[in-house]
C-alpha positions, 0 to 999 in steps of 0.5 A: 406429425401426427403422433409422438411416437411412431408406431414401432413394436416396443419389443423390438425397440427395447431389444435394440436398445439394449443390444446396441448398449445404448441406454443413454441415447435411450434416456435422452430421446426419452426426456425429450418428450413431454413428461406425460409422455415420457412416463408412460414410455417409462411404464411400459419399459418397465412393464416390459423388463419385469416379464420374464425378466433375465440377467440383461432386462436387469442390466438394461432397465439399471443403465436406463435408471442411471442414466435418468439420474445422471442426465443433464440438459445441454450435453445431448449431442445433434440427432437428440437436439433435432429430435427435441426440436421436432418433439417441440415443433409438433403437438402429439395425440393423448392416446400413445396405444400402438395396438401392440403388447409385447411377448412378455406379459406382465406377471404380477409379484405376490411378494412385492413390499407393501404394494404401493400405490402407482408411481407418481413421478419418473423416479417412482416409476424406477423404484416401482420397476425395482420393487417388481423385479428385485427377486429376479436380482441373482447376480451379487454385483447387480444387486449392488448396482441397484442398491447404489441406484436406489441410494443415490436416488433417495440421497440426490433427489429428496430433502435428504440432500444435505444443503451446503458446499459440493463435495472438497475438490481433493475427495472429488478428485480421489472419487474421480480417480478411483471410478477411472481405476476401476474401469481401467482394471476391470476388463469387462467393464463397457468402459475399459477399452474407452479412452482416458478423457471419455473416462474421465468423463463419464466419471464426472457425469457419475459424481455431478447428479443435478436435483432437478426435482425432489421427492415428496416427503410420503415418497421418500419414506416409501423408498426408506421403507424399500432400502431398508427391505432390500439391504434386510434381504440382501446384505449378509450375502453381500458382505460376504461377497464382497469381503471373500473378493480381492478388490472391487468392481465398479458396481460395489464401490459405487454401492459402499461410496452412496451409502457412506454418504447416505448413512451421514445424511441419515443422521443429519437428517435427523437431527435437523428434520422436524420427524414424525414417531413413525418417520423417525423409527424408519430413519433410526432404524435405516441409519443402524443397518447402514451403519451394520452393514458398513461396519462389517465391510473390510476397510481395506476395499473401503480405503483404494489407494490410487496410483499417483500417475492416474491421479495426475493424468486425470488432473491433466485431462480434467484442465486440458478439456475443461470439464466440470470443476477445472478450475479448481483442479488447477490449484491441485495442479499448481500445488502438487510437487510429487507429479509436478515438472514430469513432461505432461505436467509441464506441456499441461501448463504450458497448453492450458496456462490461460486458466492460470491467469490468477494470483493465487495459482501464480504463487501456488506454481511459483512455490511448486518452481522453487520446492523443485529447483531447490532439489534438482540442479541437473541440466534437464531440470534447468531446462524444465524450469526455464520453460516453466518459469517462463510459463508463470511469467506469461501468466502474471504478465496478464493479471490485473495490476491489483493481482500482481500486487498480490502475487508480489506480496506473496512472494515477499512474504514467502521468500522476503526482499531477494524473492525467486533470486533467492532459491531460483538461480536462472532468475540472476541470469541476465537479469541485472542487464534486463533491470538496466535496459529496462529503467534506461528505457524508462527515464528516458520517456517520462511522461504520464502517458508512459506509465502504466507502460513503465509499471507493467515493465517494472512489475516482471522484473519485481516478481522475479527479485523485488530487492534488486528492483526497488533498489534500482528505482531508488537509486536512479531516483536521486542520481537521474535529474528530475526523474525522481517523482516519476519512479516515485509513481512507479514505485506506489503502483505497488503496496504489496512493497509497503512489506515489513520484514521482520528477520525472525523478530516481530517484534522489530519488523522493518520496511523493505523500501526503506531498508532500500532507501538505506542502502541504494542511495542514503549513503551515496548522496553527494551534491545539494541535488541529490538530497533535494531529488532524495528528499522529494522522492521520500515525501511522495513515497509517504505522500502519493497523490492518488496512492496508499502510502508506500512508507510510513512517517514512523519507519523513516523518523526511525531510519532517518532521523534517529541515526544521525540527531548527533551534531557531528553527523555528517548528514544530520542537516538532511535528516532534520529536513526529512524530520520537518517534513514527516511531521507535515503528514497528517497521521492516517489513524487517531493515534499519532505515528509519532507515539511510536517514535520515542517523543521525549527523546526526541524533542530532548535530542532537539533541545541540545542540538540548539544548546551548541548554538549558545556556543556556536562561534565557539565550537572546536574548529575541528568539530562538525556542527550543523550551520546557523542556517538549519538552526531555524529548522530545528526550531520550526521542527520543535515547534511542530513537535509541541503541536503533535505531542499532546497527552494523547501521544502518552499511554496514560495520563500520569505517564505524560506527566512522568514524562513531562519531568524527565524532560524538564529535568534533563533540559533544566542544565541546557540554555535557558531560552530552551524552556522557554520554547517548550512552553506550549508543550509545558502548558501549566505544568511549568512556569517561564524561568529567566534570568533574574535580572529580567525582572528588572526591566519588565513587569513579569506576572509571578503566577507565569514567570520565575527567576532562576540564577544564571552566573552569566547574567550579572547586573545590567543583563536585563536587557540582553535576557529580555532581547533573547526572550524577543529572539524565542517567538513572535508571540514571546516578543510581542509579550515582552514589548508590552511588557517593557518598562522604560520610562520616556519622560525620562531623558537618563533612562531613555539615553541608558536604555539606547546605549544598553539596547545596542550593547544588547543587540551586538552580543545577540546579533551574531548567534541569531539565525535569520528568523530570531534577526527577523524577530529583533528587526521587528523590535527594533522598529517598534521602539523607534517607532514608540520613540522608545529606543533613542538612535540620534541621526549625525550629518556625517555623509550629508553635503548640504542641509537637505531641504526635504520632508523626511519625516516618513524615512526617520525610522528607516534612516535610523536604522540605517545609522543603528546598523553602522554604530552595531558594526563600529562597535562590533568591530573595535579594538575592545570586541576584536577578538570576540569573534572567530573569522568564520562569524563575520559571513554570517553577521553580514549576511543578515545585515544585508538582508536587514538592508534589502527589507529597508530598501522595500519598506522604503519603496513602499512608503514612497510608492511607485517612482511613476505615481509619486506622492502629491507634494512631488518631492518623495522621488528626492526623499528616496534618492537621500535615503538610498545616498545616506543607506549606501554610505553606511554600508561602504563604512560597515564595509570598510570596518571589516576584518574579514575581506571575505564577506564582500559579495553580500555587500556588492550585492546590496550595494548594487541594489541600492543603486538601482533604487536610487536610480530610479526614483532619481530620473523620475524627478522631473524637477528643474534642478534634477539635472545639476543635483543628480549629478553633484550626487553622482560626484559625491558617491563616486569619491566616497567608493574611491576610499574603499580599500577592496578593490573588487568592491570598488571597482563594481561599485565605479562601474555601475556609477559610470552608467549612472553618470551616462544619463546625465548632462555636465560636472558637479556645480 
């Protein structure tokens, strides 16, 4: 192809062209060619339009320019794509002269402005065919038409192009609207008989112009200097064509939307632009006309209200064909409730709902549903919102599940726990069989695999009434057996639940999970499981592995805890273990949660919970009191407390120290040993305070320690005060063992000392919980060990002297005898009364768990029955202790009031057998056989005098079995 351009005559292409009212075909076939080419193509039709130029050269060359400015690479339709393709396969011949002028000569204009220099680009070649034929301009909307083209130009395509954000999306709309409008109204406008999506169309091509290159600073003030001429010479005569007609064409309200716009980039521009004297003159003055002009322009063409049917309908068809900025036209679609549920709408969202597949538009259609439901309750209403809830759930069931938690959090915050249940009735319809189908299916498949299947299924039913559903997850969490930690899963996939409500008070807001927590399942906790299944399902909300906290160790200390730290509560037992395990969280910010939780009050509240353990044996009967057995979880939650409230906790340094003397204040008329175990909270504010006759047996450095008058405390009472102290702390007792003053050389002392020591012991015994007994057992082997404490070892269960080493058992044959003398002393006539039946369970309990760890420290001295010691006599040693242990026990046994406590002891007694049987057949001595069984002869009569008859019959029973592995009768 050896030419660009074919030879064609250009009149008769132009004359076609502008016949055909196809001026952007034109534009586009036009643009195709390469630049050089298509300027002077754009010469020579402007060269052709300004001779003899008539009311349709005007027309055509207007449409041609706008269309210039509104054209955009990649909306060219087949011929035009083919026709590039062909312009870029092929070169072209630099002379495009086709031989042929045209008709019309050009006729030079005498009073042309300025006359400027040539045009150097595209846009100059438009403004220099309007400066040739502006005079021929007679039509006042014409003129307006090319006033608005030359504005947009030099607003568009110069560094008068304010930099920034493209026009809000509603004053796009509005200008969107208003175009579409115009042409609807205007009969002879090409674009009225088009339809509304070509409209709409079109229109967005008119307001999306691309700046795809930029006049030069000399060339724009070239075009200022033009409009500044032009609107000097047409504009009374415009104003007041425009202010004597009814309403506007298209033409002038595209020329009063530029120039508003311009006239502010005017002014930008000045302000910003580093401008010349003249530069600026040009623009100051620019900016004036403008400004006159407008001014004089009746505000009621300026402002068009729109019809809100059009509106609405070019909302729909901007989504529906997904044109230029449909996105966000969505969330005008979402938000507005005065077209909102007309049928377009809804078959709009229906088509289209893919685009709606973000959370912030969920929320925005959620919001639109309720404002509707709220004010239609007829049955096509319901209708409508069935279908358009339907819709939205469609929509949020795609989302991502951190978009979901959005969607979730907003509407908690808009609507609190009940969410859409609250205004939306067809929500409740069916939704608590939905709730139940759905959780059954899901504690039926537990499992990892299963749930992100799970969160989905559980994320619908919490957009809809996130209430109802986490009070159904923590519901089933405590009654459905070893689900709990799986719902707890479930629940963390969704902090948007970590919501507080605040129930139009601030400042007292509260967590929706726990008041969940509150409702569904604290009050309703009936067995040991449940609370377990509770307790862990709370730990991991606070806990997750690979989650944010749901709830926070603060909200459940207040929830939990402070509700029920009254010793007559009936669910005080399960609130100190939920307090024991929120302060084993570590708190995620450097201020401590438990700041905010009230310390002193706290650690106060605690201190008197172990004050009713001074008296525990002597509680009204009739009065709840939690066991002996959480007292050791109160004293591991104290000591914790006395780690984390440091004088960071306070806000001010004298503060903690007011608050320090409240505290030792309101514990000073508690038990004594109570101050004893804040110690590490007192630090040295406060010395230790016991009794005073603690002096009298220990060595108390005065800078630590002050005595204080207990009437309880009489002389004599040193030992017991120092046995309490033992009872504080491991670190407390290890004190006091150093700090003990009896002096061994003594034989009196030694005796007094003994004889005081088990007078001690027995009163402590009773109230000692099992880590204080495990405490006083330490003590108690120490002394021995020391040859401190005195325990003389009678032959009352020995046959025959026995010719062994028992030098490694003396301490655990001692203590063996210590218990037996506790317990004779325990349960004589002149202690008979000091102990209500229900203590006696408890005193055995420990006894036999002292008895367990001797039977171990017992084992382990000796080592394994099938490695014996070298000397080989040690499985003979083990069988005496285990005879002389199970002696004991049946004695204690048969001194007991209470008849009750015989399970422990068959237990133990049990145990001790077994020991004894297995290092019994492992001697393998000559004499085994005969020992084995005078021994076995002997334990049996001495369970025959054991009046419960359960005990012994358990007791014949395992020494019969015993009695199977050896041969012949006692010798």
């Amino acid at each position: 192809m050896g030419r660009m351009i074919p030879d064609v005559n250009h009149t008769i292409l132009f004359e076609l062209v502008k016949a055909l009212c196809v001026p952007r075909l034109f534009v586009q076939l036009l643009l195709a060619l390469p630049q050089d080419v298509c300027w002077s193509q754009l010469e020579r039709l402007v060269e052709y339009i300004a001779s003899e130029t008539s009311p349709s050269d005007i027309r055509f060359f207007l449409d041609v320019w706008w269309e210039v400015m509104k054209h955009k690479e990649g909306q060219e339709d087949a011929t035009v794509s083919a026709f590039s393709t062909l312009i870029r396969q092929h070169g072209c011949e630099p002379s495009l002269d086709d031989g042929l002028q045209p008709p019309k000569r050009f006729k030079g204009d005498p009073g042309s402005l300025n006359n400027p220099p040539a045009a150097s680009s595209l846009l100059m070649v438009l403004t220099e065919g309007l400066k040739q034929t502006y005079r021929s301009i007679a039509l006042p909307h014409m003129k307006c038409y090319a006033l608005a083209n030359l504005v947009e130009l030099l607003s568009v395509f110069t560094e008068l192009e304010p930099e920034g954000s493209p026009l809000p999306v509603a004053e796009y709309l509005d200008k969107v609207s208003a175009v579409v409008s115009l042409w609807t109204s205007d009969t002879e406008s090409q674009f009225h008989h088009r339809g509304l999506d070509e409209k709409v169309k079109e229109a967005e091509r008119s307001l999306s112009l691309l700046s795809v290159a930029k006049l030069s600073r000399e060339e724009l003030f070239v075009g200022l200097d033009f409009l500044s001429s032009l609107l000097h010479a047409w504009g009374e005569e415009l104003q007041c064509t425009l202010n004597s007609s009814e309403k506007l064409c298209y033409e002038s309200y595209r020329l009063l939307d530029t120039l508003t716009a311009f006239g502010k980039n005017l002014v930008c521009f000045s302000k910003v632009k580093d401008l010349g004297e003249d530069e600026a003159h040009v623009v100051l003055e620019l900016t004036q006309i403008t400004k006159d002009f407008l001014k004089e322009i009746s505000a009621s063409l300026k402002s068009k209200d729109l019809d809100t049917s059009l509106v609405s309908s070019v909302v729909m068809t901007i989504i529906e064909q997904k044109l230029d900025r449909h996105i966000e036209m969505c969330s005008i679609f979402a938000s507005e409730t005065t077209w909102a549920f007309s049928k377009d709408w809804v078959d709009c969202l229906v088509k289209s709902k893919a685009l709606f597949q973000k959370p912030e538009l969920v929320l925005k259609l959620l919001e639109t549903l309720v404002n509707f439901a709220m004010s239609h309750q007829d049955k096509e209403a319901r209708e409508l919102q069935v279908q358009v809830t339907k819709a939205i759930v469609e929509c949020y069931t795609e989302l991502s599940l951190t978009d979901k938690n959005k969607v979730i959090s907003g509407v908690l915050v808009s609507w609190g726990g009940p969410g859409l249940s609250l205004n939306l009735q067809i929500v409740m319809e069916g939704f608590q069989e939905d709730l139940n189908v759905t959780f059954n299916q899901i504690t039926k498949s537990v499992s990892d695999e299963g749930l992100t299947r799970a969160v989905a299924s559980v994320a619908r039913l919490m957009l809809l009434y996130p209430e109802a559903t986490v009070k159904q997850v923590c519901n089933l969490a405590v009654v459905n057996l070893g689900a709990h930690q799986f719902l707890a899963q479930i629940l963390c996939s969704f902090p948007a639940l970590s919501f507080l409500e605040t129930h139009d008070d601030p400042g007292r807001s509260r967590s929706l999970v726990v008041r969940c927590l509150e409702e569904a399942a604290w009050g309703r906790l009936s067995t040991a499981r449940e609370e377990e299944q509770f307790l862990e399902f709370l730990a991991f909300l606070m806990q997750p592995s690979s989650a944010a906290p749901l709830v926070s160790p603060a909200d459940v200390t207040k929830a939990f805890v402070f509700p029920c730290l009254k010793s007559d509560s009936a669910q005080i037992e399960l609130s100190l273990q939920i307090l024991s395990k929120v302060l084993g969280i570590q708190s995620c910010s450097e201020e401590h949660w438990i700041k905010s939780c009230h310390p002193f009050p706290l650690l106060l509240s605690l201190c008197k919970l172990l004050d009713g353990y001074a008296k525990y044996w002597h509680q009204p009967r009739d009065q709840v009191f939690p066991s002996l057995e959480i007292k050791d979880l109160i004293l591991n939650i104290l000591s914790q407390l006395c780690e984390v409230v440091k004088p960071e906790t306070a806000p001010s340094p004298e503060l903690w120290v007011q608050s320090l003397a409240w505290l030792h204040r309101k514990v000073a008329s508690l038990d004594w040993t109570i101050g004893l175990r804040l110690k590490k909270l007192y630090g040295d504010h406060f010395k230790n305070e016991v009794p005073a006759t603690l002096f009298e047996i220990c060595t108390l450095p005065e800078d630590e320690w002050t005595s204080q008058p207990l009437p309880a405390y009489g002389p004599g009472s040193g030992l017991l005060a120092w046995m309490e102290c033992c009872c504080v702390s491991t670190a407390l007792r290890e004190t006091m063992l150093t700090l003990l003053t009896v002096n061994v050389d003594n034989p009196e002392e030694v005796n007094l000392f003994s004889k005081g020591f088990l007078v001690a012991l027995i009163q402590v015994f009773p109230w000692c919980s099992h880590s204080e007994w495990k405490r006083l057992t330490h003590v108690v082997e120490n002394l021995l060990q020391r040859q401190v404490l005195h325990v003389p070892y009678t032959l009352e269960y020995v046959q025959y002297m026995p010719l062994l080493n028992l030098r490694p058992f003396a301490c655990y044959l001692q203590f063996s005898v210590l218990f037996l003398r506790g317990f004779q002393l325990l349960c004589s006539s002149s202690c008979s009364t000091w102990l209500p039946a229900e203590a006696w369970l408890h005193v055995v309990q420990l006894y036999c768990g002292s008895l367990t760890d001797l039977l171990a420290s017992v084992k382990s001295t000796a080592g394994a029955p099938s490695h014996p010691a070298e000397d080989k006599t040690s499985t003979q040693e083990v069988s005496f202790v285990c005879i002389q242990m199970f002696c004991h026990l049946l004695h204690v046994a048969a001194m007991l009031p209470d008849k009750e406590c015989g399970e422990p002891l068959v237990v133990v007694a049990l145990e001790i057998l077994s020991q004894y049987e297995t290092f019994s057949s492992a001697d393998m001595s000559p004499g085994n056989t005969l020992r084995r069984a005078n021994e076995r002869h002997f334990l049996e009569s001495i369970t025959d005098n054991v009046s419960d008859k359960a005990l012994r019959s358990t007791l014949l029973q395992k020494l019969s079995k015993l009695g199977a592995h050896s041969a012949g009768g006692p010798a």
